[in-house]
C-alpha positions in Angstrom: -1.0 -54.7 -2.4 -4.4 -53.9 -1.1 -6.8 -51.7 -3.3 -6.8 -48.7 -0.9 -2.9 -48.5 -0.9 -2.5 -48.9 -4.5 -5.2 -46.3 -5.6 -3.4 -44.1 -2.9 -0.2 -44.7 -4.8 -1.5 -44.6 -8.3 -3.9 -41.3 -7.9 -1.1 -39.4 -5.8 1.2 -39.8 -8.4 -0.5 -39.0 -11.2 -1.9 -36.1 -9.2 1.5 -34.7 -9.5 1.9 -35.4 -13.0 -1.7 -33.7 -14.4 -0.8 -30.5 -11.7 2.4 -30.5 -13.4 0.8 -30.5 -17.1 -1.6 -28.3 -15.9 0.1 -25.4 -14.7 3.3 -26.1 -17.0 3.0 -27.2 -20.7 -1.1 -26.8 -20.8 -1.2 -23.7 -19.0 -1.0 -22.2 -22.2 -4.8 -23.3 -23.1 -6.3 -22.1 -20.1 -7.6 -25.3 -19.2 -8.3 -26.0 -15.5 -6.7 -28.6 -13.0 -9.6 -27.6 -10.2 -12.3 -28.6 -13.1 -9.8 -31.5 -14.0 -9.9 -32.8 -10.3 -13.6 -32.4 -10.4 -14.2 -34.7 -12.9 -11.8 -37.2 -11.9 -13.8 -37.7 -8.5 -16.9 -38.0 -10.8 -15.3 -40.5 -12.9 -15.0 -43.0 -9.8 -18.9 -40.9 -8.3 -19.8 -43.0 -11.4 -18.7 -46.8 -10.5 -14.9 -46.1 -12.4 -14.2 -48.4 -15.3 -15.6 -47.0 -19.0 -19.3 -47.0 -17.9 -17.9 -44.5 -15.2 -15.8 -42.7 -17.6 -18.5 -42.6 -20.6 -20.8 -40.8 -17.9 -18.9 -38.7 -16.6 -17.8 -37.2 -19.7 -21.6 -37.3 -21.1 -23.0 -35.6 -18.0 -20.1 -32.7 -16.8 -20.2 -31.7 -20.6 -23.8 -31.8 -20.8 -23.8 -29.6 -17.6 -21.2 -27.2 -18.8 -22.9 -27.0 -21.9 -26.3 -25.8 -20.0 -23.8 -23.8 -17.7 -22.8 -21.5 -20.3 -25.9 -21.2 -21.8 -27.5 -20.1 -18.7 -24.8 -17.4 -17.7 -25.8 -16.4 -21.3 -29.2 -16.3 -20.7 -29.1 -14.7 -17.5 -27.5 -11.7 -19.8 -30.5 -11.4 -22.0 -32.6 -11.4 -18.5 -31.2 -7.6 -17.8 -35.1 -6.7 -17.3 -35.1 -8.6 -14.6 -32.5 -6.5 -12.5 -31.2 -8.7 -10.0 -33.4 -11.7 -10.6 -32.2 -12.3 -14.3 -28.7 -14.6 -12.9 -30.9 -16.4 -10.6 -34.0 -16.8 -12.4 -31.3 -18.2 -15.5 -29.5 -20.6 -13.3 -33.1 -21.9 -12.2 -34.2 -22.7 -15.5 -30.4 -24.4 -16.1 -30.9 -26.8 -13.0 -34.5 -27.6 -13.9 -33.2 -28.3 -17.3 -30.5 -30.8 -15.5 -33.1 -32.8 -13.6 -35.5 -32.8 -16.3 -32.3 -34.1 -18.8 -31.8 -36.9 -16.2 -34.5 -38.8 -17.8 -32.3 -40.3 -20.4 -30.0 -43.0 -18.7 -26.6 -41.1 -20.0 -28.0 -38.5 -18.4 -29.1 -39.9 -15.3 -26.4 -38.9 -12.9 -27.4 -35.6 -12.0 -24.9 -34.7 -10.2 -22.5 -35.3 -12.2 -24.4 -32.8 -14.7 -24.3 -30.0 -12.1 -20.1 -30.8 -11.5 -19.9 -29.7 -15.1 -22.6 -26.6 -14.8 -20.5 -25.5 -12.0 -17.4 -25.6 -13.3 -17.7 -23.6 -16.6 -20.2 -21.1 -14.0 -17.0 -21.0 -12.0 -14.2 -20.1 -14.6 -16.7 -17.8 -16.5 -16.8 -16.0 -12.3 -13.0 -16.3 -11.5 -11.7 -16.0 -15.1 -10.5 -12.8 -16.2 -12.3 -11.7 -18.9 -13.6 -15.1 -19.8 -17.0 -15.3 -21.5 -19.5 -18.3 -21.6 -18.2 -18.7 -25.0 -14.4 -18.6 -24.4 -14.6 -20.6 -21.6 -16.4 -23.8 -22.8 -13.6 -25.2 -24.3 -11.1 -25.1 -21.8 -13.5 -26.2 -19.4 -14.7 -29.3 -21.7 -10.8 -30.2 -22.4 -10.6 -30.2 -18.6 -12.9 -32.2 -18.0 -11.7 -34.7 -20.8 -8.1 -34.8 -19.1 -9.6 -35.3 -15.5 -11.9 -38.0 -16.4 -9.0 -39.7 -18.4 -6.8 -39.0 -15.3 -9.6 -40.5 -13.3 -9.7 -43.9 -15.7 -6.4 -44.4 -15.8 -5.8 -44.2 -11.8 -8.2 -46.4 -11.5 -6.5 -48.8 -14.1 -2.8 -48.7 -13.0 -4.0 -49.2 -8.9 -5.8 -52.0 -10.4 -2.9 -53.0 -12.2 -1.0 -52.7 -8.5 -3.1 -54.7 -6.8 -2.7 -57.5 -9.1 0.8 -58.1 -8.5 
């Protein structure tokens, strides 16, 4: 079977399957399938196979991490009226680039997937602070880029046969 038709296979099924563990049995721990979607296309933005995986999962966490701590900053910016959330998510993205210096942190945007996605549940979620939302947003991130892997590995698996 030719690669395109067996990723196309593999990735729409198991796109049921994670929707369905998403919003079914793991709804429960508020984790996310858009954030799990996100990092599954930046598992194969990252080449696929474990060096894509290992990045992916370095730099979205790495990102949510400065994510949350930049929606907290912005908080402790309240001088600054209506310049503390943007002056706070300045100082998170120059922080990102800056970051990208390290190899495992060289995908940068990979890095700002992750900053947006804990940004984006801590906006959407009902009363969800920086804190509560880490978590689910890291867990996420782990499932999506494990989705992402193992997609990769099963239409790889197709192809072969």
């Amino acid at each position: 079977m030719p690669l395109l038709l067996a990723l196309s296979v593999s990735i729409g099924l198991l796109a049921i399957v994670a929707t369905w563990l998403f919003l079914g049995p793991l709804a429960a721990l508020h984790v996310q399938i858009w954030q799990a979607f996100v990092a599954w296309a930046s598992h194969y933005h990252n080449g696929g196979k474990s060096a894509g995986l290992t990045k992916t999962l370095v730099c979205m966490v790495f990102g949510a991490l400065v994510g949350m701590g930049s929606v907290m900053l912005a908080g402790q910016l309240g001088a600054l009226g209506a310049l503390a959330a943007p002056v706070a998510v300045g100082i998170g993205a120059a922080l990102i680039v800056l970051a990208a210096h390290l190899p495992m942190l060289s995908t940068i945007p990979s890095s700002v997937y992750g900053f947006a996605c804990v940004a984006g549940l801590i906006l959407l979620g009902k009363d969800m602070t920086p804190t509560a939302a880490i978590v689910p947003t890291i867990a996420s991130i782990v499932l999506g880029a494990g989705f992402g892997w193992l997609s990769e590995f099963i239409g790889g698996k197709l192809t072969k046969s």
